[in-house]
N, C-alpha and C positions, 0 to 999 in steps of 0.2 A: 504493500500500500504506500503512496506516496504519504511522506511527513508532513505535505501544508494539509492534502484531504484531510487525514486522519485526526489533525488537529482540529478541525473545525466539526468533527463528528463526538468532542469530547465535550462535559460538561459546560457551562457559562463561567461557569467561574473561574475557569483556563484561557477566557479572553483576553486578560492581563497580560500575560505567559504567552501566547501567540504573538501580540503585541509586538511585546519584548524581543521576540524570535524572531518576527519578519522583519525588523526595523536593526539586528544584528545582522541578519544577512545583507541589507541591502548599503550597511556600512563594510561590509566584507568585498561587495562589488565594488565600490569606490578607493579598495585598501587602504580603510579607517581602521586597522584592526585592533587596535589599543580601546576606541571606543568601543566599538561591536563585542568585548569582551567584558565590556560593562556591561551591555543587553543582553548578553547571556545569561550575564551576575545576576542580573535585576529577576530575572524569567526565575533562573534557580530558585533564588530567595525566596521568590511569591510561591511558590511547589513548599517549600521547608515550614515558611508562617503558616500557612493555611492548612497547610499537614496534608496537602492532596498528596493522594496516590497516584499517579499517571507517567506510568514507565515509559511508552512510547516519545511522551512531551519531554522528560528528563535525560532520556538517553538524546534524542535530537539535541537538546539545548547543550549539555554535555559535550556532545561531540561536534557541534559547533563553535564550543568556546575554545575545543579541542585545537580546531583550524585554525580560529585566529590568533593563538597563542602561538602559534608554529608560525604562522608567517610575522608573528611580530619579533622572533627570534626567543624566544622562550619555548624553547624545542621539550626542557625536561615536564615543564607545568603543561605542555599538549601531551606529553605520552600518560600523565598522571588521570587527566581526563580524558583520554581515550584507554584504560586500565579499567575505571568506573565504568564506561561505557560496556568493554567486555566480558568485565563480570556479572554484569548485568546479562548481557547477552553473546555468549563464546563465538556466536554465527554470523557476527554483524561484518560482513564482507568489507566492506567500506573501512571501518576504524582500522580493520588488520593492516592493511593501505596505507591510510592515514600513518599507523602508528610506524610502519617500516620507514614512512618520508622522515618522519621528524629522528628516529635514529639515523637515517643517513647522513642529516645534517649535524649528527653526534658523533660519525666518525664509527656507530658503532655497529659493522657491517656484516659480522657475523649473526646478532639478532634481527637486523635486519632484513635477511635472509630469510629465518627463521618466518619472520611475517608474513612474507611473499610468497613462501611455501605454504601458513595456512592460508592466502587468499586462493589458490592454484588449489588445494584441499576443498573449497568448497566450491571454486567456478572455475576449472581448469583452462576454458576458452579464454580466462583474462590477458589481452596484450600487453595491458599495463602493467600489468603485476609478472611475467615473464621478462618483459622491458628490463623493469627496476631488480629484477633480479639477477638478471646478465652483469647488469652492470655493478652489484655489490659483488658477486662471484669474482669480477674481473679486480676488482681492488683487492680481493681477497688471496689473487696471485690464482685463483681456479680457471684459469683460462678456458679447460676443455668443457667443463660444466658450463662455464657460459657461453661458449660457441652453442651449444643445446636448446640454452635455456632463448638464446637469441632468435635462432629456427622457430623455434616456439610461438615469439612474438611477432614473428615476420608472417607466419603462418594464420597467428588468427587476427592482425590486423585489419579493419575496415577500409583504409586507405594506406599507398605509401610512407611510411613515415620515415624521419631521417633518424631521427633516434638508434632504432635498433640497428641498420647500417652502421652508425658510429663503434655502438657497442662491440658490433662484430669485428670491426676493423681495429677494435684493441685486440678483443681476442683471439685473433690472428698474429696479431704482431706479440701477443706474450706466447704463445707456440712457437716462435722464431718464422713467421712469415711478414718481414716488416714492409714489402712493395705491395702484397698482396691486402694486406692491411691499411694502408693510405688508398689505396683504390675504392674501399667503403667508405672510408672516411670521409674521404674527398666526397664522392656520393652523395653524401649527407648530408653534405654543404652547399651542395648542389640543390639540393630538393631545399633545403632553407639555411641562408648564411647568415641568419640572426638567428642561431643556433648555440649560445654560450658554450653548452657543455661540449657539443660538438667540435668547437673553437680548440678548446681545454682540451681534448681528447688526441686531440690533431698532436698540439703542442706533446702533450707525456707522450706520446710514440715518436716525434723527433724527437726527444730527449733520450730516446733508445738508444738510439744511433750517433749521440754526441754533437744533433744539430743545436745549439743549446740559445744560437740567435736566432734563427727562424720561428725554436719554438717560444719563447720571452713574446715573440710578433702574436704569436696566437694565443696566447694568454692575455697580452693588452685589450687586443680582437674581442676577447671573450668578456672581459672586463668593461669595453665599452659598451658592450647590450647588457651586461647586467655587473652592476659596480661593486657588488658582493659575491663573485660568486665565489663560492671554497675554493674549489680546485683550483681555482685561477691562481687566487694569492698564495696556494702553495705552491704548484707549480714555477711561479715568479721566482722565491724562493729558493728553490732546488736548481734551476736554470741558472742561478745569478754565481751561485756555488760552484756549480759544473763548469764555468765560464771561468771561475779565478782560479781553482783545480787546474786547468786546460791549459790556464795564461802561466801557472808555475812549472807547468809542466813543458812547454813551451821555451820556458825559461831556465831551464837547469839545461846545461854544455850536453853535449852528442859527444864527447868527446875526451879523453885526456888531456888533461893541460900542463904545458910546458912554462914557467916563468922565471924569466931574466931580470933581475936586481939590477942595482945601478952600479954593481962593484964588479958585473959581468957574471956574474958566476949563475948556472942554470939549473932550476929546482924541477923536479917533475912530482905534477899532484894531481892523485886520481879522480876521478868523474867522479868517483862517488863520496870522495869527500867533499866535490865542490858543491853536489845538488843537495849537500846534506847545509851547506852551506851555515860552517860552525868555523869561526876561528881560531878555537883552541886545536882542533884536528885539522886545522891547517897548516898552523904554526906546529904543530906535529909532526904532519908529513913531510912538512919542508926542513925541520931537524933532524928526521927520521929516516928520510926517503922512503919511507913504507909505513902503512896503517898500524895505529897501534892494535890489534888484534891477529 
């Protein structure tokens, strides 16, 4: 049954509570979500004062306050209400969803998993919940399970989407097929280049291969369609690393070195004391002419 019907086939004195509900949601559409969190609040409270009973009204308002807690970045206060939600009811397709999104924005992608998996338990046809689960598998280093689970959502999609292309072009390239991998990716970008994660995705699979400017480009990329997004700013991160890593690396001698003082006399001193780049085992090897070890 749809939740607005069903509320209006409930007592009057749930009028309030409706209220409350339609007027959270349609601050939800405008992404007021800090207020729409209050119209939740207000719906709960009048359910608690008045001591009504009405689970269908309280799991809705619940798991809507659920939402907007999560998109205002209070990821752990949405999984707490959508917790309530599913103790109330273990079958509610939707929260299991809901609650995997808000741990993935928790980094915590093993339960997240787990989520995905009861969505898929109770509606195996869902693309979006095989979608989101490719892609926690894929962070989770499961590449071959999520090449699977990708088929999957590629399979019951209603329309092309770039998403799961994206996903699969990681898990291609964490198999060790990195061309074969930027070819979905690319794809995906193709079908829509205001595609942040897609952006992000692009980038961690150049960063496979040590492209670590190209991929910083597609992290920006991704950063300018959406100005938060995770992966981006870690990616940024990890890219900017690999880059001073690369420049040291770069910068330590190919070679043994020979040096001539001013009194003529000629020292030789090993590569690998120079990229260790220490002057005490320098002044070592040049008293020494051999490493101290």
């Amino acid at each position: 049954m749809d939740p607005l019907q069903s509320l209006f086939e409930f007592d009057i004195e749930n009028v309030d509570c409706l209220g409350h509900w339609q007027k959270g949601q349609e601050l939800c559409k405008t992404t007021k979500f800090p207020e729409a969190v209050q119209e939740f609040e207000k719906g709960l409270k009048i359910l608690q004062v008045r001591e009504l009973k009405d689970e269908e009204i309280e799991k809705s308002l619940w798991g809507w306050k659920g939402f907007a807690l999560d998109e205002s970045g209070d990821h752990l206060g949405a999984i707490k209400c959508y917790d309530i939600v599913l103790n109330m009811d273990p079958y509610e397709e939707k929260t299991w969803y809901n609650k995997g999104c808000a741990l993935r924005d928790l980094g915590r992608y093993e339960e997240e998993i787990q989520c995905y998996s009861k969505v898929l338990s109770l509606n195996p046809e869902s693309d979006g919940a095989w979608n989101n689960l490719s892609a926690a598998l894929n962070k989770c280093g499961r590449h071959k399970e999520a090449l699977e689970a990708v088929e999957n959502a590629i399979k019951y999609e209603s329309k092309r989407e770039a998403n799961p292309l994206s996903h699969k072009g990681v898990a291609l390239n964490g198999l060790g097929y990195f061309e074969e991998g930027m070819v979905y990716i690319n794809m995906a970008l193709e079908i829509k280049n205001t595609y942040a994660t897609g952006w992000s995705n692009r980038g961690f699979v150049l960063m496979s291969v040590s492209k670590y400017n190209e991929a910083l480009a597609c992290f920006n990329r991704a950063l300018s369609i959406e100005s938060k997004h995770r992966d981006s700013l870690i990616g940024i991160q990890i890219a900017m690393e690999g880059l001073e890593k690369k420049k040291l690396m770069e910068d330590k001698p190919s070679c043994d070195l020979h040096l001539t003082l001013t009194s003529g006399e000629s020292y030789f001193v090993p590569k690998i004391v120079m990229s260790i780049r220490c002057p005490k085992l320098i002044q070592l090897a040049l008293k020494n002419q051999q490493l101290p070890y």
